[in-house]
N, C-alpha and C positions, 0 to 999 in steps of 0.2 A: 690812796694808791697802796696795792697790797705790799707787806715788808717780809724780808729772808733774815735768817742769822745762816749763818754759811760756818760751817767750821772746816777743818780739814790739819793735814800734818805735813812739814815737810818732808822729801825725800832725803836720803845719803847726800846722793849727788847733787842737790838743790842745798844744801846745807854745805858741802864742801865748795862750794862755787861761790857760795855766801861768803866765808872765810877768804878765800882768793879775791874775791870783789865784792866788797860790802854794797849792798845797792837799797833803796828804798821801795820795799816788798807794799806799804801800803800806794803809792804812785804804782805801779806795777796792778791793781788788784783793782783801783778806781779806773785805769785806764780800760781793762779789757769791760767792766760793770757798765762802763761809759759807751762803749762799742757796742753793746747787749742792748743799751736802750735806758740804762737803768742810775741809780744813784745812790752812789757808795756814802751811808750815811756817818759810821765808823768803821773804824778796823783797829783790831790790836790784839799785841801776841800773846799767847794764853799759856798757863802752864797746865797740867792735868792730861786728860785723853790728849785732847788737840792741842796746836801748837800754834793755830791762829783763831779766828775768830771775826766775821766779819756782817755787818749789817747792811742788807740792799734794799730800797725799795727802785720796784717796774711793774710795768703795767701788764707784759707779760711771761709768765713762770719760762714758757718757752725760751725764751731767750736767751732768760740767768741759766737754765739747765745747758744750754748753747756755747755759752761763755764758758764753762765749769767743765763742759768737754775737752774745751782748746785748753785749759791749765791743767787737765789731767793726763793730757795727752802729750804734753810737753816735758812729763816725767820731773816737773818738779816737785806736784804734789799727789797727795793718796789721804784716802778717808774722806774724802767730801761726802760730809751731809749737809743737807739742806733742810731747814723746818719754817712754817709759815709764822709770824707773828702777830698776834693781834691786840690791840691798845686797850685798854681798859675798856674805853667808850666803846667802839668794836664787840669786847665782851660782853658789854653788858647790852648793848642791840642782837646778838644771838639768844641770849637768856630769855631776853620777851620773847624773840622767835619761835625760842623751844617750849615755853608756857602756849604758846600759838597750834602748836603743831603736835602738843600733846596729847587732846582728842583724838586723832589719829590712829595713835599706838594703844594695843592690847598684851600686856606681857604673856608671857607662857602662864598659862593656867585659867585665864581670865576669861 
């Protein structure tokens, strides 16, 4: 099943609301993943660019992109990126792929 890292930031208002009611932002982040079709594999909050960090696997991109509208649109969060990940084993079934499919391709000049 294909896997996401999801990163993003809280907002102001998402962070002063956090202070007013401390609440558990990873139940909050499996629940809507859950709603999406999908499975919150971790999550945990990050320092750097983002300010969370969260791993999904689903079967379709659709859906996490679906999900990721309704929490951005809820103005709690901003900066949602999305990147695809893939497992070693994964990696290394594309490598044969592209030794496969290397015939194919002529660079410039060839």
């Amino acid at each position: 099943m294909p896997r996401f890292i999801v990163t993003g930031n809280y907002t102001a208002s998402a962070m002063k609301a956090m202070l007013a009611s401390p609440t558990d932002r990873e139940a909050a982040a499996r629940a809507i993943v859950e709603a999406a079709g999908g499975t919150l594999e971790s999550f945990y909050l990050t320092t750097g660019d983002s300010d969370f960090a969260i791993k999904v696997t689903i079967d379709d991109v659709t859906n996490l992109i679906a999900g990721l509208m309704v929490t951005g649109a809820s103005g709690a969060v901003s900066h949602l990126k999305t990147v695809r990940a893939f497992t070693s084993d994964e990696f290394t079934a594309i490598q044969k792929k592209a030794g496969e499919l290397a015939i194919a391709y002529k660079a410039p000049g060839n």
